[in-house]
N, C-alpha and C positions, 0 to 999 in steps of 0.2 A: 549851784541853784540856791536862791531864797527863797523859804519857805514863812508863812507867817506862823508864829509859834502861842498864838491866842487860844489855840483852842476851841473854837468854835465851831466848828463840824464842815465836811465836806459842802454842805449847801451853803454855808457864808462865806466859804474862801473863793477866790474869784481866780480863776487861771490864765495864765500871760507868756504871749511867745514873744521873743524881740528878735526883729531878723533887721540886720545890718548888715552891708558891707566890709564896714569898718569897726574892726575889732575893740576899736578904744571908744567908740560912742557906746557901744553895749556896755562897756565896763563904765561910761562912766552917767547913762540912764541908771544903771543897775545902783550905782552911787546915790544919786540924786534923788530918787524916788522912795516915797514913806510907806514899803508896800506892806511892813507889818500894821501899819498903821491904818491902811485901806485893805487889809486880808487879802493883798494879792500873791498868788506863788505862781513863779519864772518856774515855768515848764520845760524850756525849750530854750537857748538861742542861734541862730541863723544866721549864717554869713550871705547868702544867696536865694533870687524868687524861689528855685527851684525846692530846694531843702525847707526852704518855708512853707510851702505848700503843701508837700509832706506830712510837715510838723501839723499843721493845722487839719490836716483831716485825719491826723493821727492823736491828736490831744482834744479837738474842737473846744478850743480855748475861748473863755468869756472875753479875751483881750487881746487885741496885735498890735506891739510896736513896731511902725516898718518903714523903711526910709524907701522914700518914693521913688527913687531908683538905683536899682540893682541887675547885677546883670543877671541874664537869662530871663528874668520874667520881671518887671517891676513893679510898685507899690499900687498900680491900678487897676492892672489885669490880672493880681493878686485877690485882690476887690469882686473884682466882676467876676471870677471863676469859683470864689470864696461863696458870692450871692447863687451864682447859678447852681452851684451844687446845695445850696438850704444849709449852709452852715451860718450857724446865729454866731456868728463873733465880729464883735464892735474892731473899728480901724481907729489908732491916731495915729499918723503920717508925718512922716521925719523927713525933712529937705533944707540941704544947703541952697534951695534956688528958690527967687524970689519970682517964680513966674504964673502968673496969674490963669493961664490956661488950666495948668494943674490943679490949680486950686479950687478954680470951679469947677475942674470935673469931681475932685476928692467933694467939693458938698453935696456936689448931684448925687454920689454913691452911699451920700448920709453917712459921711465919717464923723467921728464925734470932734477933733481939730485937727491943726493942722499945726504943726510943730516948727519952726526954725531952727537948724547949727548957727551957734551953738547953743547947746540945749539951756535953759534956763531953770535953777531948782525948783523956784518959785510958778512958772509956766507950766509944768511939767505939772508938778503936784497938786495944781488947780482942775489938771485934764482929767488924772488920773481921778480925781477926786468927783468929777465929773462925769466920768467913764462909770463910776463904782456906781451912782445913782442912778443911771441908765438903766444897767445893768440889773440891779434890784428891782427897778420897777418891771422892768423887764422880766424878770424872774414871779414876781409877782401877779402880771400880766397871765405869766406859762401858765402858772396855777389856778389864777380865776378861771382861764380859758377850759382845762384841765378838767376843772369842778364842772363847768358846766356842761362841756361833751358828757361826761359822765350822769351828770343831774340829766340832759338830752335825751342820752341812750337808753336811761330808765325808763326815762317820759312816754320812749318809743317802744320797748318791750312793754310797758305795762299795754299801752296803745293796741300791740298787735297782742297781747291777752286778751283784751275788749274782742278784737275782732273774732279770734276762737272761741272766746267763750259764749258769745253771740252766734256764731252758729251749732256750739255741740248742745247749748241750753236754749234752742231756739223755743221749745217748746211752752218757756215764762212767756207771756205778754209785752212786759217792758223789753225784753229782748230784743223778742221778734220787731213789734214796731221800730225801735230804733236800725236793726239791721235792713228792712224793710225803705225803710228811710236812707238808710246809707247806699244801698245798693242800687240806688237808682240810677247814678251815674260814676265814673270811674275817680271824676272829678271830687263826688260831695264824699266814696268812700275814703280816696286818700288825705282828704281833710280832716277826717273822722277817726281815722287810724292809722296814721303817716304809714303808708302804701305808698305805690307808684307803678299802678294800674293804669293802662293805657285801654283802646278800643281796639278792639281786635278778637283773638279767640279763648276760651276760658275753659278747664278740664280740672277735676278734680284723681283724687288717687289716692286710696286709702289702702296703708300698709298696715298688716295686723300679724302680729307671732307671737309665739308662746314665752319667748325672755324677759326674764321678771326685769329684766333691766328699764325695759321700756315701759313698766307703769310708771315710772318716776318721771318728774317733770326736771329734778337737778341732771346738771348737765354732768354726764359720762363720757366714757371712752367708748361704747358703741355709738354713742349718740354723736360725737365726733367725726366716727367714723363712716355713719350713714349722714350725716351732712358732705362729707370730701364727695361721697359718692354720687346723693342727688346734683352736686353741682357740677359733677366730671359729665353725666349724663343731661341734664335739663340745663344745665349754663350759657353753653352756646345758642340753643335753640328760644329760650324763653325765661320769662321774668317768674323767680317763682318764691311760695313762702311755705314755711313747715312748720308744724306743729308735735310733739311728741305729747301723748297726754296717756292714760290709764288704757283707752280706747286702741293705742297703738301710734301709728305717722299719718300724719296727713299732709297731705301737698297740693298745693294750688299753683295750679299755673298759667299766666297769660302769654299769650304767642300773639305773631303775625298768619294769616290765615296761609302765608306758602309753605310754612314750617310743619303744618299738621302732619306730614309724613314722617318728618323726623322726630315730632316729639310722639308720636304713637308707637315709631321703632324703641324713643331711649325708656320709655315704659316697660319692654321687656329684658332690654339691656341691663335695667337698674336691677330687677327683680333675679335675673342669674347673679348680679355682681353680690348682694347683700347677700343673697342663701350661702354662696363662698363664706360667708361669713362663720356658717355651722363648723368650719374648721376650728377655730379659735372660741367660741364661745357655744358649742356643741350642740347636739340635734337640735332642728329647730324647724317647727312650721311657720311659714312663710306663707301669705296670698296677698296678692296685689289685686283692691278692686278699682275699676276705671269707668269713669262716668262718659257719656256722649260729648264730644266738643257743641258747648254755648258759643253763641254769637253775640252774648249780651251779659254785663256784668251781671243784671238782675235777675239772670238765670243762676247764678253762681250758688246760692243754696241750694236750686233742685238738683244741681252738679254735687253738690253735699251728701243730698240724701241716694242719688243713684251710685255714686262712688259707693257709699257705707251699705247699700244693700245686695250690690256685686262683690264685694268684698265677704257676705253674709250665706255669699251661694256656694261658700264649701260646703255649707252646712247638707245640700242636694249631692254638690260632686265628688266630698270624703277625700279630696286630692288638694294638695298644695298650687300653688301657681298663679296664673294673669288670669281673669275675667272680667269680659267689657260688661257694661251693665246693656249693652243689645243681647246679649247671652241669654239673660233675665228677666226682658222688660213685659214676655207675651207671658211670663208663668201664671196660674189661676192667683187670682186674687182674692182675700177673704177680710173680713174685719178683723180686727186683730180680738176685738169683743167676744168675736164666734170662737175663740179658741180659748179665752181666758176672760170670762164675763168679770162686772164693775162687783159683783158678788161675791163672788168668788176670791177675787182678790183684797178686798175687807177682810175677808175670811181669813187669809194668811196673816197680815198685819194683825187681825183680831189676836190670833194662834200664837204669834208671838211676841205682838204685847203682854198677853197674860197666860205666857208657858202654857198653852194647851196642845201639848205634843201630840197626843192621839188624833187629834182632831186635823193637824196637819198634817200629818200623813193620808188622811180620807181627804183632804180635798187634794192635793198633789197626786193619789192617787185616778182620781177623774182627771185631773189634768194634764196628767203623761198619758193616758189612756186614749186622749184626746189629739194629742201633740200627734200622735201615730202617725193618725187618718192625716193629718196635713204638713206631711215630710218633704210633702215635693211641690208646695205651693208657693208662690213670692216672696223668695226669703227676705225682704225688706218689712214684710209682717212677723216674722219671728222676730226680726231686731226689736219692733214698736211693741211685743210682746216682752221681751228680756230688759227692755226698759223701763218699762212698767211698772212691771216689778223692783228693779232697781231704785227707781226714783220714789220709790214709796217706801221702801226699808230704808232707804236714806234719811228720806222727809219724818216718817212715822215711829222709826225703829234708831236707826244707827248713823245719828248724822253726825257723830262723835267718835264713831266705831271704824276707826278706819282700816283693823284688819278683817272686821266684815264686810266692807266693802270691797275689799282685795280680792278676797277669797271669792268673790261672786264675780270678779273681774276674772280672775281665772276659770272660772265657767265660762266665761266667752270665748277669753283666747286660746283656749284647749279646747273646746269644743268640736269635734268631728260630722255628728247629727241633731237635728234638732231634741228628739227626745232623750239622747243621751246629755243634752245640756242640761236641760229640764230636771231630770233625774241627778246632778251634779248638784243644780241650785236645792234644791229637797234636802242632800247630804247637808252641804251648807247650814242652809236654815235650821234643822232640826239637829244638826251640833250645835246651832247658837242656843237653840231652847232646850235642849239639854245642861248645857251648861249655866247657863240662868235659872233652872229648875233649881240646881246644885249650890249656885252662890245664895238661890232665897231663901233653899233649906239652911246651911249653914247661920245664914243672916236672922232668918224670923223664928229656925226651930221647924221642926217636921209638921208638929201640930196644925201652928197656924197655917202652915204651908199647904194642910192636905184640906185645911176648913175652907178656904180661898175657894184653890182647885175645885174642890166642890158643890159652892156657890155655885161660879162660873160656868161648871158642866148642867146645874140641874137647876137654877136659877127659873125656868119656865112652871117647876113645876112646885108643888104646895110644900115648900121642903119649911121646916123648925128650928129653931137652935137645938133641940136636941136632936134630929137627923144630923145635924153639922157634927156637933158635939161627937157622937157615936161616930160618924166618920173620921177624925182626928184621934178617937180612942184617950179621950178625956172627959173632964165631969163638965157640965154646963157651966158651971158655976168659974171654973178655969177657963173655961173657952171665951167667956164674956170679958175676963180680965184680959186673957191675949189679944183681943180685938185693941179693947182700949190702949193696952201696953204698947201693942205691939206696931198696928195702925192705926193709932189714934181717932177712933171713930168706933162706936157700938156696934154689933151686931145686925140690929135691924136695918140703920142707917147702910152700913155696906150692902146691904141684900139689898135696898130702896136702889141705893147707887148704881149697881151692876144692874138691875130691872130696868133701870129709867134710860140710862145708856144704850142698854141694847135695845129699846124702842124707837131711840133715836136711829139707828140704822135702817128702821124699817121705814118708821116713816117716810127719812129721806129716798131710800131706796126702792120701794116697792109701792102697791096703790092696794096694800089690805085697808080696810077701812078702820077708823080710832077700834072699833069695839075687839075685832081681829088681833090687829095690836098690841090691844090688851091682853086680851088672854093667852097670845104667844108668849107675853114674858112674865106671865102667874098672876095677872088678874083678870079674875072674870068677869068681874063687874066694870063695865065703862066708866060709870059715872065717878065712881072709886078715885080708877086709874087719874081721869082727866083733872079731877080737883086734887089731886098729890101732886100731878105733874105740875101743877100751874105754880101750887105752893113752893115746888122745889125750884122749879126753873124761871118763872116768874111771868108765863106764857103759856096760853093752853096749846095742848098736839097739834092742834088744827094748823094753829099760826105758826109752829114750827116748822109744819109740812110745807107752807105758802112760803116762809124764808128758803128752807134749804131743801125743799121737794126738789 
């Protein structure tokens, strides 16, 4: 064998069989040819088509020398079984016969020449030399091609991110309308999010368990694993896409409308096949909810939200398993308002933006006390409830905080009853303000810590710096420097702040009139209050109310 001794790596050396008949023309190619020169290395050589063939789908060589006929298989049909099987290796064709038929079949099959015995050095090494730039470009070619499936496939994952994130965050505006927009036909969505939705039938299914694996969105080996599965089950029958998100699985599916029996069966099929799963990756609740089969893709969100709310009605039945969203569709319905007011939930955000633990525990306690009475109502109002919440400790609280957001994900998917969830999120939240109580003591000192607190609790009422002062168990005169030091900002100026703040809530939120307002948050005088607020904010109450009443 010749090998080229350059050194230059398996991707510049270019690989070469020579299959002859005749033992002396291989020896005397082998001679002729400059293959350290062109980094080719003789892989293989071949007396017969048959052992060439061989060789060649045993090496898949960048190069074949082969004399155009041999017996058993010859230099053509070598060619054409070389192409039909996708192997990329360049031909240059060796013949003692000057016959013209051959020859034009050999350019039809895009051999790169066409050789004459006896071989010529100079002929040879032009081809070869010719061959090797093919070849590169060729090589070249593989790579653009390469980068770009790849640049494609991203292009297409990000795509079908657009598309879930468009429906689990339906609730933004820009969202919505563009989903809105998309879904109007099967056509404008898979233009929108390389899909390939057709018209026909459309069902959603949303898979939710307790394995921490599945909050992750990198791909795993369950995640693997529940893909082999939805596609063992929904492949035959329908076109379908998944998503894995914090939420759990979701699956979308489009069918032909004779299939509906068969994809309603592999919905229950799928759901024993993954629970097998608790073998290997241990106990595990498991619930499949399933939305009505749509007739229209533009149904395909309310197939979203009826999947994710049948999926929600363990929360009624305390049991693992399948539920259609017809299961759930007559249950009482209530505002999700009537169970957790726009008040109330300020309140919590209030509670722990500014560590007021006692305080959340009082409203959480109305609020489980509330959850009770509506255990057995439309469980797709509890989810618009646990959402709520969540997307406001995100937005307000912890949009940086990502194992607070976990931890509140695990109140969903461990969840059994509604007011047992409830009571979960409580633990949550008031370990997070506990713990934030603990880092502000450390960080600002007890003192300041407990003058704050104190503020904030009594702020309505005619409190002094030396009330403060005595509540921190320090002298005023220290208490006035910790403001400064500490929060860069006076005494009074904070008590203005925390006052003026919380009037804004009222305003926006309620219809006490300016004067009420005032004196909810320690002034009694109106006219006081409205000329400080203007000063401070640059706007009298009134017009704040007309803004964001």
């Amino acid at each position: 064998m010749i090998k080229s001794e350059k050194g230059l790596g398996d991707m510049l050396v270019k690989k070469a069989v020579i299959a002859d008949d005749e033992p002396k023309i291989i020896e005397l190619i082998r001679l002729l040819g400059n293959w350290e020169k062109y980094d080719i290395e003789i892989v293989d050589e071949c007396h017969d088509g048959i052992s060439a063939l061989e060789s060649i789908r045993k090496h898949k060589p960048d190069l074949v020398l082969s004399d155009i006929k041999m017996p058993d298989l010859d230099g053509l049909d070598l060619i054409r079984i070389t192409r039909e099987e996708q192997i990329e290796s360049r031909f240059i064709l060796i013949s003692g016969y000057r016959h013209f038929e051959y020859a034009r079949s050999a350019v039809a099959l895009n051999v790169i020449d066409y050789l004459l015995k006896p071989i010529e050095e100079e002929q040879l090494n032009k081809t070869l030399e010719t061959a090797c730039r093919e070849i590169a470009q060729s090589r070249e070619n593989r790579k653009n091609r390469q980068e770009l499936e790849v640049i494609r496939a991203k292009q297409n994952r990000e795509k079908m991110t657009h598309f879930w994130e468009d429906f689990i965050f339906w609730n933004y505006p820009e969202r919505r309308e563009r989903m809105q927009e998309n879904l109007r036909s099967p056509e404008l969505c898979n233009r929108e999010y390389h899909t390939s939705f057709f018209e026909g039938c459309f069902m959603m299914v949303f898979m939710c368990s307790n394995i921490a694996s599945l909050l992750t969105r990198h791909y795993s080996l369950l995640e693997e694993e529940m893909e082999r599965r939805i596609d063992r089950y929904f492949g035959e029958y329908a076109l379908y896409y998944y998503h894995v998100s914090y939420l759990g699985c979701i699956v979308v599916l489009n069918f032909a409308p004779e299939h509906k029996k068969e994809v309603r069966e592999s919905v229950s099929a799928l759901y024993y096949s993954v629970r097998d799963l608790s073998e290997i990756y241990g106990e595990m609740y498991l619930n499949l909810g399933v939305s009505s089969i749509k007739e229209h893709i533009c149904d395909l969100k309310e197939a979203y939200f009826e999947a994710q709310s049948a999926e929600w009605g363990r929360l009624i039945t305390m049991q693992n398993g399948v539920l259609d969203y017809a299961q759930i569709a007559k249950l009482k319905r209530v505002s999700d308002t009537e169970i957790l007011s726009h008040a109330e939930l300020d309140e919590i955000i209030s509670c722990m933006k500014y560590l007021r633990r006692e305080e959340l525990g009082y409203v959480f306690q109305n609020f489980s006390e509330r959850c009770g009475l509506y255990g057995n109502c439309y469980p797709g109002i509890m989810a618009d409830v646990y959402f709520r919440i969540t997307d406001a400790v995100r937005e307000g609280i912890a949009e940086e905080n990502g194992q607070l957001l976990e931890k509140l994900n695990y109140c969903y998917l461990e969840a059994r009853t509604f007011p047992r969830m409830v009571k979960k999120i409580y633990r949550v939240l008031d370990e997070y303000v506990e713990g934030e109580q603990k880092k502000s003591k450390e960080k600002l000192g007890k003192p300041i810590t407990e003058a704050v607190y104190y503020i904030r609790k009594n702020y309505a009422q005619p409190i002094s710096q030396s009330d403060v002062a005595k509540a921190g168990n320090v002298s005023v005169t220290y208490l006035s420097r910790l403001f400064k030091e500490e929060l860069g900002i006076g005494f009074n100026d904070f008590l203005t702040q925390v006052r003026l703040e919380e009037s804004e809530k009222l305003l926006s939120e309620t219809a006490l009139s300016i004067k009420e307002v005032a004196g909810a948050v320690g002034y009694p005088d109106e006219k006081y209050y409205s000329r400080l607020y203007k000063k401070m904010k640059g706007i009298k109450p009134s017009e704040y109310r007309k803004i964001y009443g």
